[in-house]
N, C-alpha and C positions, 0 to 999 in steps of 0.2 A: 518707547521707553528704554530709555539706555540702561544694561545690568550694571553698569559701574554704580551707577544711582546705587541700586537696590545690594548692589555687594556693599558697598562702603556704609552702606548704613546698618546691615548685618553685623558688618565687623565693630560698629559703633554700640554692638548689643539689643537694637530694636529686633524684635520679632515679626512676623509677618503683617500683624492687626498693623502695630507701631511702622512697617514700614509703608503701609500701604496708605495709610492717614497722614504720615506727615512727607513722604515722598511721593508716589502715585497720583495722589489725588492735588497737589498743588503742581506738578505738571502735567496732567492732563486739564485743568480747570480753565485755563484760555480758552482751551479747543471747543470744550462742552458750553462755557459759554457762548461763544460765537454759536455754533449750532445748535444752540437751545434759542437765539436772538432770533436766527434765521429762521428758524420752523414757526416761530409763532408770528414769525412779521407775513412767512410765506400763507400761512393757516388761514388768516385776515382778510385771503384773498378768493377764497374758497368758496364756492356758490355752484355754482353747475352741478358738481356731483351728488352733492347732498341733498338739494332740490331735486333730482331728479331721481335719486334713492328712496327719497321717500312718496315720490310721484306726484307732484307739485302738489302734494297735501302735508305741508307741515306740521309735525306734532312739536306742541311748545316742550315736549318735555328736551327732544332734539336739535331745538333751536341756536344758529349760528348766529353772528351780531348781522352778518349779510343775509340771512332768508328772515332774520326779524326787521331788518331796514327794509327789506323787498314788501314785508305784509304786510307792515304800516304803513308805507308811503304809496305802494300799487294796488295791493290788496284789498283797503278799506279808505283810502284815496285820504290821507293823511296828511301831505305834502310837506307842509310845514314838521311835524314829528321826525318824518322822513331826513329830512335836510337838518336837524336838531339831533339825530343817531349818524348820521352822516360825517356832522364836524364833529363827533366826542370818536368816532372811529378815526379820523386822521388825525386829532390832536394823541390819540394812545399811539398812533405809527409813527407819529416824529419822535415821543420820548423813547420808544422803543430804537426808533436808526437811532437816535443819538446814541443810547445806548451799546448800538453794535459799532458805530462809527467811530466812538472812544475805544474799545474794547481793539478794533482792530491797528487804529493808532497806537494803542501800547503792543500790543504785539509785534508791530512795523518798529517799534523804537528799541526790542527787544532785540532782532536780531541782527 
């Protein structure tokens, strides 16, 4: 964060609240989005440790969309349910890249 930002907007009479809401926080907001994209596309992917945390006894209250695909579809031999949570979990990962894939095409055009 560059202090010229935060000086010039001093000298423009914003105080701290007023500088940090309308400077601060619009250039940090690319960044935060991108890795707000990332962590939840990366989250999606998640299975191993949580499964094994809880020691392949899942409590619903715990439940990930990956250890709820895993105990529908192997658990209680679902197949079809299974492959029905399957594609609603890759169609939410394509709007989500889209999401991040615009986000970082403006940032590319940005600088």
């Amino acid at each position: 964060m560059p202090r010229d930002l935060l000086e010039a907007a001093s000298v423009d009479g914003a105080g701290p609240v007023r500088g940090f809401s309308d400077v601060t926080v619009p250039v940090l907001k690319p960044i935060l989005l991108v890795l707000t994209s990332l962590s939840i596309i990366w989250d999606f992917g998640v299975f191993t440790q949580p499964f094994l945390l809880l020691q392949s006894r899942p409590n619903t209250d715990y439940y990930l969309m990956s250890i709820y695909l895993f105990e529908k579809s192997i658990g209680i031999h679902e197949y079809g349910l299974g492959s029905a949570i399957a594609i609603v979990m890759v169609l939410i990962m394509l709007v989500l890249s889209f999401f991040y894939v615009r986000q970082m095409v403006r940032l590319g055009d940005v600088r």
